[in-house]
FIBAVO-165959 format. One record per atom (N, C-alpha, C): residue number from 1; atom name; x, y, z. Coordinates in steps of 0.1 Angstrom, whole numbers. Example, Ala and Ser with C-alpha at 12.3 -4.5 7.8 and 13.67 -1.06 7.14 Angstrom:
REM residues 2
- 1 N 132 -57 78
- 1 CA 123 -45 78
- 1 C 132 -33 78
- 2 N 128 -22 71
- 2 CA 137 -11 71
- 2 C 129 0 79
***
This chain:
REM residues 136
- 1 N 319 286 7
- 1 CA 306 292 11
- 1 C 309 307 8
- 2 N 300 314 4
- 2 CA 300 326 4
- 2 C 292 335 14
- 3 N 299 348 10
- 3 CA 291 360 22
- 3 C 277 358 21
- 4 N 270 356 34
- 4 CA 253 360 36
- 4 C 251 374 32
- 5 N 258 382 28
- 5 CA 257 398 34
- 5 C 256 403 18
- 6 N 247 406 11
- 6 CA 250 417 -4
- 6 C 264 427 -2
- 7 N 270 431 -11
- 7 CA 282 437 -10
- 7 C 276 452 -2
- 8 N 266 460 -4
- 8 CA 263 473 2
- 8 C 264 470 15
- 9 N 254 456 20
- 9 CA 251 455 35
- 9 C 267 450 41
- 10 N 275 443 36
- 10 CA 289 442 38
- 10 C 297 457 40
- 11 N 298 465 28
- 11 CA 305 479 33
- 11 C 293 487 48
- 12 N 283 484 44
- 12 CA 283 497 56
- 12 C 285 487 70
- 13 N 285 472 69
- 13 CA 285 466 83
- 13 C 303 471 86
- 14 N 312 468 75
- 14 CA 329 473 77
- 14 C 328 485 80
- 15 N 319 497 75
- 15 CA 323 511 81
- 15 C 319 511 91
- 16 N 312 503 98
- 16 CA 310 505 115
- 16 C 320 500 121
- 17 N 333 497 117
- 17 CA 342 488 123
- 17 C 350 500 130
- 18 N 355 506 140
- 18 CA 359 518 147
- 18 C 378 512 144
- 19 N 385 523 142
- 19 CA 397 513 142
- 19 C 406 523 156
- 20 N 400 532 157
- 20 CA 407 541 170
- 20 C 398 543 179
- 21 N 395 546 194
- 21 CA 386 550 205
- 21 C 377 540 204
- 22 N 380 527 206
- 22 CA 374 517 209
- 22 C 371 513 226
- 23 N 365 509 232
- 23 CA 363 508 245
- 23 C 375 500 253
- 24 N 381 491 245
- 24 CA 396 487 248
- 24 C 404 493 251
- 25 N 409 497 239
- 25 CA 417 513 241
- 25 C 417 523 252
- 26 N 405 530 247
- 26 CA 395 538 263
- 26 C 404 533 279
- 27 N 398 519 280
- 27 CA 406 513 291
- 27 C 417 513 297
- 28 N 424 515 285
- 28 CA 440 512 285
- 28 C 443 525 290
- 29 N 440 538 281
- 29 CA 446 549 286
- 29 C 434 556 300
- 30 N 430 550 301
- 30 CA 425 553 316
- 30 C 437 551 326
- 31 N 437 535 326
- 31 CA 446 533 335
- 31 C 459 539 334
- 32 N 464 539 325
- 32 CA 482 545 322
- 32 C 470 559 328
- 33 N 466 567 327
- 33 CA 465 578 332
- 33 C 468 575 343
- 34 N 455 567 351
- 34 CA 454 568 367
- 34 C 471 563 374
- 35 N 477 558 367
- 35 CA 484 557 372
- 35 C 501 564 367
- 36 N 496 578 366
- 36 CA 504 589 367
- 36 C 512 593 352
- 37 N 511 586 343
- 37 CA 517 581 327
- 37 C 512 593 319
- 38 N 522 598 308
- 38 CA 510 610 301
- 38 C 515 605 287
- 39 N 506 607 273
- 39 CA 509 598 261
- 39 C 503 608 254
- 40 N 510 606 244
- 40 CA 503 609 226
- 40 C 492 593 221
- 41 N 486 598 214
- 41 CA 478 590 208
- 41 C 483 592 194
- 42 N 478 580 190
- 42 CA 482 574 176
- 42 C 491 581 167
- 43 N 505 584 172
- 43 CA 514 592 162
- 43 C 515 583 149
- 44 N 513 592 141
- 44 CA 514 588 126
- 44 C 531 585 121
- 45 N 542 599 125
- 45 CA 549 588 125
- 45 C 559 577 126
- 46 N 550 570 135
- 46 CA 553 561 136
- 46 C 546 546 135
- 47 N 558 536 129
- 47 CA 556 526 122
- 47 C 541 519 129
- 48 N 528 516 124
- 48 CA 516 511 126
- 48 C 508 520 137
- 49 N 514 534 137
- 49 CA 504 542 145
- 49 C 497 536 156
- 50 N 505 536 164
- 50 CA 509 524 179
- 50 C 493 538 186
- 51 N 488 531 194
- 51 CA 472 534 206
- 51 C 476 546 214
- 52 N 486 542 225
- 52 CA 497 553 232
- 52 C 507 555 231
- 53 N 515 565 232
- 53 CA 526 569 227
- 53 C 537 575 236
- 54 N 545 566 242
- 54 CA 550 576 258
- 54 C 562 581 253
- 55 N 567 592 250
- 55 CA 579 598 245
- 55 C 591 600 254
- 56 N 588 604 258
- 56 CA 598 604 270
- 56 C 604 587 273
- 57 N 597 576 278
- 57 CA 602 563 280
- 57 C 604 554 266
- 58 N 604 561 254
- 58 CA 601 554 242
- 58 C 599 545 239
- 59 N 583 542 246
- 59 CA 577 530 246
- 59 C 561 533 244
- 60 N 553 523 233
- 60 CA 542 522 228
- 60 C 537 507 231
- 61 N 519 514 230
- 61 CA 511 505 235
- 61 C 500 503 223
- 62 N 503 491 222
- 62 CA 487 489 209
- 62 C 478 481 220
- 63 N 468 483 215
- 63 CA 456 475 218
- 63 C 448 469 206
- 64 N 446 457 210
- 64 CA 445 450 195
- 64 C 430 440 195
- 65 N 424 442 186
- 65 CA 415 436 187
- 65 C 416 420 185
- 66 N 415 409 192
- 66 CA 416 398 191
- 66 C 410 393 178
- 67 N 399 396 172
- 67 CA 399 389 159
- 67 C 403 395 148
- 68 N 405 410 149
- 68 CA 413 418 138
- 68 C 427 415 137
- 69 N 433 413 151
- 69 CA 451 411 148
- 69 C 453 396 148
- 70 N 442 384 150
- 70 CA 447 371 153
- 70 C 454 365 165
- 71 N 446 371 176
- 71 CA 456 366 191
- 71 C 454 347 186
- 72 N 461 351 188
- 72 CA 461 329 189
- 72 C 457 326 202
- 73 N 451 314 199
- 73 CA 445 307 212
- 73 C 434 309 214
- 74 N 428 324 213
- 74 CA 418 331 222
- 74 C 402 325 210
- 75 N 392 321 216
- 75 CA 381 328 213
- 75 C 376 332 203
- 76 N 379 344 205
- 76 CA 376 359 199
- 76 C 380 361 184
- 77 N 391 351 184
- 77 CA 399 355 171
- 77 C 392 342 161
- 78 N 381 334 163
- 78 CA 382 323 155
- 78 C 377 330 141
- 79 N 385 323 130
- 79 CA 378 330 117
- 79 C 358 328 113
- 80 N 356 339 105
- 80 CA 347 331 99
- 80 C 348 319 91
- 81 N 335 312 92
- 81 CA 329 298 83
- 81 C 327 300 67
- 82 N 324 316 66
- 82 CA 316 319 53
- 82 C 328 330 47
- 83 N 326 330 34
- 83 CA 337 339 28
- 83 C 354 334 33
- 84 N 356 326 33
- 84 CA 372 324 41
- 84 C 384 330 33
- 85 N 381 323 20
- 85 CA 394 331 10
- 85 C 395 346 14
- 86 N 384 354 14
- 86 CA 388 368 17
- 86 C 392 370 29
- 87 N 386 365 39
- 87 CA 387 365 54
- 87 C 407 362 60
- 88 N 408 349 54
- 88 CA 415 345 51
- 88 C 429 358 50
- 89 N 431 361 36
- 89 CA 438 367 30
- 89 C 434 381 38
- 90 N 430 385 45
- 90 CA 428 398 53
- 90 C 432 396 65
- 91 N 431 387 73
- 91 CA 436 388 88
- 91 C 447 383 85
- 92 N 450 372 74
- 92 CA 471 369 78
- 92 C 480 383 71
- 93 N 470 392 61
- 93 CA 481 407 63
- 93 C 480 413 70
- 94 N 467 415 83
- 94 CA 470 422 92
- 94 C 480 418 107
- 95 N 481 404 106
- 95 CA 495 398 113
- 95 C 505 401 106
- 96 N 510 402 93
- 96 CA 517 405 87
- 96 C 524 416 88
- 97 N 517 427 92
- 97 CA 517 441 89
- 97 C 522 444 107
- 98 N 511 444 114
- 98 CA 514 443 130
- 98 C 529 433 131
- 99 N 534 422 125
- 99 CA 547 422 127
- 99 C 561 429 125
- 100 N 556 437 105
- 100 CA 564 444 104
- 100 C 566 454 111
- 101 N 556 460 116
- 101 CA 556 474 119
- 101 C 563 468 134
- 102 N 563 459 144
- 102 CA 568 456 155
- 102 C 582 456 159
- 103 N 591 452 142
- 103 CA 603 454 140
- 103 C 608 463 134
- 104 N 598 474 129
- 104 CA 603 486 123
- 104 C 605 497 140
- 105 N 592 496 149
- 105 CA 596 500 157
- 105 C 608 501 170
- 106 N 611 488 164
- 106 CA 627 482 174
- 106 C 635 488 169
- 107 N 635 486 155
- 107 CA 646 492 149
- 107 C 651 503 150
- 108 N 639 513 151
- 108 CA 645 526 158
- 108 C 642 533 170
- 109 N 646 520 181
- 109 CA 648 525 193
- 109 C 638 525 207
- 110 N 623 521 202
- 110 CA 609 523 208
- 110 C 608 505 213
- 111 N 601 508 222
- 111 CA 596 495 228
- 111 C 581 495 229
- 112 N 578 484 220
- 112 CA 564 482 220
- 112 C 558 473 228
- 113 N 543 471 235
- 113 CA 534 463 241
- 113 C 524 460 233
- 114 N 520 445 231
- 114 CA 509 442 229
- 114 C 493 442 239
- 115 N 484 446 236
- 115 CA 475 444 248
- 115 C 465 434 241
- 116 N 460 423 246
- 116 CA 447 420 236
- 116 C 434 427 241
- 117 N 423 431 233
- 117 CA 410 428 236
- 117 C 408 421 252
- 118 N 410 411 250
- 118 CA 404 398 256
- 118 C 415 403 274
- 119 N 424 408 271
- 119 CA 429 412 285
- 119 C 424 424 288
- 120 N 417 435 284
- 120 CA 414 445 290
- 120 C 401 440 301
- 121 N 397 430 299
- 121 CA 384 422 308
- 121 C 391 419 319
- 122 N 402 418 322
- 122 CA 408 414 334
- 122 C 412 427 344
- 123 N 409 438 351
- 123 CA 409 450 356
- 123 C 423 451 364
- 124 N 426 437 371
- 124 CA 438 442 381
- 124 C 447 437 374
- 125 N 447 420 367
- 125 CA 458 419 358
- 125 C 461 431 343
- 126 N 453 437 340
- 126 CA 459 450 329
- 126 C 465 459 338
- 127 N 462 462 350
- 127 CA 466 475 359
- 127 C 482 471 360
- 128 N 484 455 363
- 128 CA 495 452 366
- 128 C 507 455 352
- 129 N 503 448 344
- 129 CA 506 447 328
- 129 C 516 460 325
- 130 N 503 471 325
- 130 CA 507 482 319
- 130 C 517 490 327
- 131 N 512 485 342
- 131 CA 522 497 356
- 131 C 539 490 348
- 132 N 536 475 350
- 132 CA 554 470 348
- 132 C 558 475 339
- 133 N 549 476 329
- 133 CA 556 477 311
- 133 C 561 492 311
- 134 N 556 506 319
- 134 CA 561 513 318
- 134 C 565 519 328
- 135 N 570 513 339
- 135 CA 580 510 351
- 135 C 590 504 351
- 136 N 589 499 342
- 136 CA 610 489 337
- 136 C 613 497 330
***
């Protein structure tokens, strides 16, 4: 099956696609604020330009959108029905890529967190998440 969408109506529906200051995100560094944490945002460099950036504890936080990174399991992440070859070949590099960059980060020294989407809807279990992850 192919795209419902003419190629024009396709690019400008992708340029609405926000890849930074998404309301997830937002979330995320609310709470690591409220709860006393202070971060860089998206240092470039470093490997996949991680959401927060705590230098001092060298440890990063992405927030990831469940059907852009492929949370498994969830929902959120099911592929489209229409266009799949492309679809397809675009979310397993962006798994691809979020892995490498996971192990580029280890490699030198930083500890990374995944957050999905789909957990920032949970208010006390993310409070909990983020307090441990940058309290160990």
């Amino acid at each position: 099956m192919s795209d419902n969408l003419t190629p024009e109506q396709r690019r400008k529906t992708m340029a609405r696609v926000k890849s930074q200051d998404t309301e997830p995100e937002i979330k995320v560094r609310r709470l690591a604020h409220a709860l006393g944490f202070r971060f860089r945002l998206h240092r470039k460099d470093l490997p996949g330009k991680p959401d927060l950036v705590f230098p001092k504890l060298k440890k990063v936080i992405f927030v990831h959108g469940c059907f852009w990174h492929g949370h498994e399991g969830c929902e959120a992440s099911k592929k489209p029905s229409s266009n799949t070859e492309y679809w397809n070949k675009k979310l397993d590099r962006n798994k691809k890529r979020d892995q490498d960059n996971l192990k580029r980060l280890i490699s030198v020294g930083w500890e990374p967190l995944i957050i999905w989407e789909c957990e920032t809807k949970k208010d006390n279990e993310l409070k909990i998440k983020i307090s441990v992850f940058l309290n160990s």
